[in-house]
C-alpha positions as CSV (number, residue, x, y, z in Angstrom):
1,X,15.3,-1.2,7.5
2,X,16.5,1.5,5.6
3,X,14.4,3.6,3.2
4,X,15.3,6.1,0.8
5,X,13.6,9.8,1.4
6,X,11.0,8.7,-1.2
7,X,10.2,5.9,0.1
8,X,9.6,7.6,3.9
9,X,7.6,10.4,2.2
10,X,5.2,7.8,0.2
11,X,4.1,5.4,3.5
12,X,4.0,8.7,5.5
13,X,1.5,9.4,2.8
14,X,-0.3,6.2,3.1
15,X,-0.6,6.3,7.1
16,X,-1.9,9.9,6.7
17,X,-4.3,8.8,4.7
18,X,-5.3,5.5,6.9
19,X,-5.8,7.9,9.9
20,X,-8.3,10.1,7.6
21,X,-10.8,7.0,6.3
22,X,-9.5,3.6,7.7
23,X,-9.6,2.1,4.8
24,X,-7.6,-1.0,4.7
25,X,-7.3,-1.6,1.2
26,X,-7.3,-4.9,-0.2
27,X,-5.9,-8.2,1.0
28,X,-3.1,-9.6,-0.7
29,X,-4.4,-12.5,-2.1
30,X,-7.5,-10.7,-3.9
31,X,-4.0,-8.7,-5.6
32,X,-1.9,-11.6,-6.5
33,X,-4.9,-13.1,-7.9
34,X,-5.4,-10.2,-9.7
35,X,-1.8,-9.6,-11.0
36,X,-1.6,-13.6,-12.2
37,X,-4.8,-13.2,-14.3
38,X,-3.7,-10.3,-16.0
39,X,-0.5,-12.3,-17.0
């Protein structure tokens, strides 16, 4: 898979900050719900 430098620096931002509070986020469903809603 290749990823511009942008894109490596953002997920290394989201893993960094996974390792500090574990926090998951949502599922995808509760999301797409979301985003079709709001359409």
């Amino acid at each position: 898979l290749s990823l511009t430098d942008e894109q490596k620096a953002e997920l290394n931002k989201r893993l960094d900050a996974y390792e500090v509070d574990r926090n998951r986020g949502r599922i995808a469903t509760e999301s797409i719900t979301e985003i079709r809603r709001k359409l």
